[in-house]
N, C-alpha and C positions, 0 to 999 in steps of 0.2 A: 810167505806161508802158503800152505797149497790146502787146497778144500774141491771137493769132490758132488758134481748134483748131475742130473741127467735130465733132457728136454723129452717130454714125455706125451701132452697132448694139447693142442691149440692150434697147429697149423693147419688143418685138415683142408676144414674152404679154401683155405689161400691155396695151398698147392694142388685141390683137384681144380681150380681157376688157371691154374698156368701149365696144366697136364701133367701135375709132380705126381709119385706117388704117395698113396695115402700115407697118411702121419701126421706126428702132433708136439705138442710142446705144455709144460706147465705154466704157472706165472714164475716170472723170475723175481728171486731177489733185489729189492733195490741198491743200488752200488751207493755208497757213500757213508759218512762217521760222522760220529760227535764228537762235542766235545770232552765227554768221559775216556777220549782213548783208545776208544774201538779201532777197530781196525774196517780198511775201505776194500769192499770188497767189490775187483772186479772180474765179472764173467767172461770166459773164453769158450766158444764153440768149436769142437771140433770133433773128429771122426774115428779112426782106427789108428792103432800103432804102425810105426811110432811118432806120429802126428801126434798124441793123445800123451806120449813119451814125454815129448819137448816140452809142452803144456804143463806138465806134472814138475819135470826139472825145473822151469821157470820160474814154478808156485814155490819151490824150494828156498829160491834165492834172491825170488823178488824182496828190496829194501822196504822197512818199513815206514808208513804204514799198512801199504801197499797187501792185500792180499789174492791171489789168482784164487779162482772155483772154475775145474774143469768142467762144464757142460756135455753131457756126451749127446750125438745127436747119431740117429740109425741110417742115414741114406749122403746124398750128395747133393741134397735141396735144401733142407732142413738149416743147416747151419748160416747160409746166406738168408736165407727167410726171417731167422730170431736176430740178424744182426741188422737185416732191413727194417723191421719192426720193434726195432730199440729194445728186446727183451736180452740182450746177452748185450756186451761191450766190444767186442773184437772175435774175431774168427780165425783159427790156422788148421786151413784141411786144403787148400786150393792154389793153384795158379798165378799169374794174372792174367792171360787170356780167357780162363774159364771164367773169373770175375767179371771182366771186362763183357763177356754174350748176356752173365746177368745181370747186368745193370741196363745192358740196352733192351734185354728182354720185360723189364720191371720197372723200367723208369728209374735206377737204382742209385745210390750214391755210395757205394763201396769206394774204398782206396787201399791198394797194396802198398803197404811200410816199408815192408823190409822182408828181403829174402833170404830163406833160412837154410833149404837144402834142395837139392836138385836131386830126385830121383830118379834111379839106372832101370828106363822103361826099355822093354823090348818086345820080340817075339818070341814066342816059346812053341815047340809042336811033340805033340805026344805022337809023330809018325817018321822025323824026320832028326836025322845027327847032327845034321846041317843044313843052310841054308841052300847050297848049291843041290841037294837032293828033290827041290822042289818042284814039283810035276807041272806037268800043263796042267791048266783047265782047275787046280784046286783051289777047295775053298780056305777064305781067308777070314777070320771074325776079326773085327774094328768094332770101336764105341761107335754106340748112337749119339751120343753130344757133339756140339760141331767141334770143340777146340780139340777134344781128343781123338776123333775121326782125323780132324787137320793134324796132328799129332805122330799118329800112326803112320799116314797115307807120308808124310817126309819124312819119314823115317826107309819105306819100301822105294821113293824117289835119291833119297843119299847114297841107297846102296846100288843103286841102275835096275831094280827089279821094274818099278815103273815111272813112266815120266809125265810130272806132273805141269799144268800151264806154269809159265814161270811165274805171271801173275798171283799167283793161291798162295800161298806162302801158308800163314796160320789161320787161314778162312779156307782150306782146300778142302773139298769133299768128291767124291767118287767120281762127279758131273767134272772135275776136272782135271783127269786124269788122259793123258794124248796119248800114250803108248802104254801096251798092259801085252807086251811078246808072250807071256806066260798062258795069258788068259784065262788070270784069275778071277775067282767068284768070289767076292766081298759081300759078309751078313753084318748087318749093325746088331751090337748087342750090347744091353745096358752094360754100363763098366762093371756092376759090381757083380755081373750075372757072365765075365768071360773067364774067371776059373771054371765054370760049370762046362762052358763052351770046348775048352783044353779036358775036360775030362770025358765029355763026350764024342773026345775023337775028331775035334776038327781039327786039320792039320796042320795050321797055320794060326797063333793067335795074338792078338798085342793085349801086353797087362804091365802092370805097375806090381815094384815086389811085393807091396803091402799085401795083397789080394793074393798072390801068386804062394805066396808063403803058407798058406793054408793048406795047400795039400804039399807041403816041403818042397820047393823049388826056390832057386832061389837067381838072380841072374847068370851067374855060372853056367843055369842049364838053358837058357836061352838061346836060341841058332842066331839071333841078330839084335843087337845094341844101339842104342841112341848115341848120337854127336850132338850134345849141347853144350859147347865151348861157353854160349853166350847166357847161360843161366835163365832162357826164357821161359820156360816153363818151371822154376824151382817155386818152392810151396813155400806161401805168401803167410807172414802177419797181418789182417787185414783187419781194418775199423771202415768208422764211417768219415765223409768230409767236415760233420758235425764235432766228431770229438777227437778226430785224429790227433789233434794240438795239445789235448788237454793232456796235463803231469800226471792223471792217472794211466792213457796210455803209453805217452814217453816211460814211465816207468814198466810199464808189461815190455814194450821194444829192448828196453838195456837191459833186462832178465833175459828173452829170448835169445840175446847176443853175446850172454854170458859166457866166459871161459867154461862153465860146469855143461851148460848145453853143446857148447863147440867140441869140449872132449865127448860125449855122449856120442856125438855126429861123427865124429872120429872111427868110434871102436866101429859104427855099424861101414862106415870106409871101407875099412880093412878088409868088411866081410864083401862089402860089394855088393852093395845095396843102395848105397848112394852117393853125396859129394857136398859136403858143407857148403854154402853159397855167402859166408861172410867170413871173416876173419874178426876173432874174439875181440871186444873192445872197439871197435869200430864206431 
């Protein structure tokens, strides 16, 4: 069964403490039932569609007496924050590298479960048909977090636009960049601030189609596509190492893996948006 709540105000200190931006969280519900029958209600954090999709599908066909509550949280702190602070039970908005920077950055104890889908990241330019059109000297917007900065930047190294230390692999930022023939100008831009960046005309930009969707684009119009054969960046079930075990989450994991979620991951396939990262029943 699926239930519906939004994280609204409480994180504020914590995240101007770690340089997040502001935002907040309510108290949550406590997870758990009687014995009259209730139903155990566990919280899941997460972000936009259709991250926020699969959460919903889940709630659908999680076994009783198991019940999912979407949490919705507004930014890309927020959600790791109320799972750090035990206020939600599990998280699907993220990675596991970008887990992996907040946990070292928080002292944190997250763990990635299970991967659910790999989405088709690229570059998108409102100047250019293609990639080969790309000028000297232009500029380029990349995220400001490092996983997705390292993200972007092997993505313009896969394709020989530049050449990165062979060392950097998923910790690569600009500082490691050995060849750049083009001599391009690279701006860090919050992730959820590079649709704004593609509409004001920079030439060059990497987004995820979630974001990119907003003003109707969709991979399709992208001049350059990701090769992730190895699903390392596909978006993570995530708990903590405290409850990862317990049969409430074991139960939210074999919803999210469900045939009903796998066909959902399907249709948006087709459209070319992303690429399921399990196989149903698993």
């Amino acid at each position: 069964m699926f239930k519906k709540g939004l994280l609204l105000s409480g994180l504020a200190l914590v995240l101007a403490g770690c340089g997040g931006e502001e935002s907040g969280t309510e108290e949550a519900q406590e997870s758990g039932s009687d014995n009259s029958g209730e139903k155990t209600v566990i919280q899941v954090a997460s972000h936009l569609p259709p991250m926020t999709d699969v959460v919903e599908i889940a709630g659908d066909v999680i076994e009783d007496p198991y019940e999912i509550e979407l949490v919705e949280v507004s930014d890309n702190i927020q959600y790791n924050e109320a799972l750090l602070n035990e206020e939600v039970d599990a998280n699907f908005a993220q990675h596991e590298p970008f887990m992996e920077i907040f946990n070292e950055e928080r002292d944190g104890n997250l763990v990635a479960l299970q991967p659910i889908y790999n989405a088709i990241v690229g570059f998108y330019s409102p100047v250019y048909d293609s990639i080969e059109e790309l000028e000297d000297g232009a500029e380029v917007a990349i995220p400001s977090d490092a996983t997705n900065e390292a993200r972007a930047l092997m993505i313009l190294d896969q394709q020989g636009i530049i050449t990165l230390a062979s060392d950097a692999e998923h910790t690569a930022t600009v500082e490691d960049i050995e060849e750049n023939p083009k001599n391009l100008e690279f701006t860090h831009i919050d992730l959820l601030n590079l649709t704004g960046a593609y509409e004001d005309g920079v030439p060059l930009v990497f987004n995820y189609p979630t974001y990119i969707s907003s003003i109707d684009l969709t991979p399709e119009d992208a001049v350059l596509l990701e090769e992730d054969e190895d699903n390392t960046f596909a978006i993570q079930l995530v708990a903590r190492e405290d409850n990862q075990d317990s049969e409430e989450i074991q139960a939210v994991e074999e919803a999210f893996t469900s045939q009903e979620v796998h066909d959902f991951l399907m249709e948006l396939s087709e459209e070319g948006h992303l690429e399921p990262a399990f196989e149903a029943g698993e």
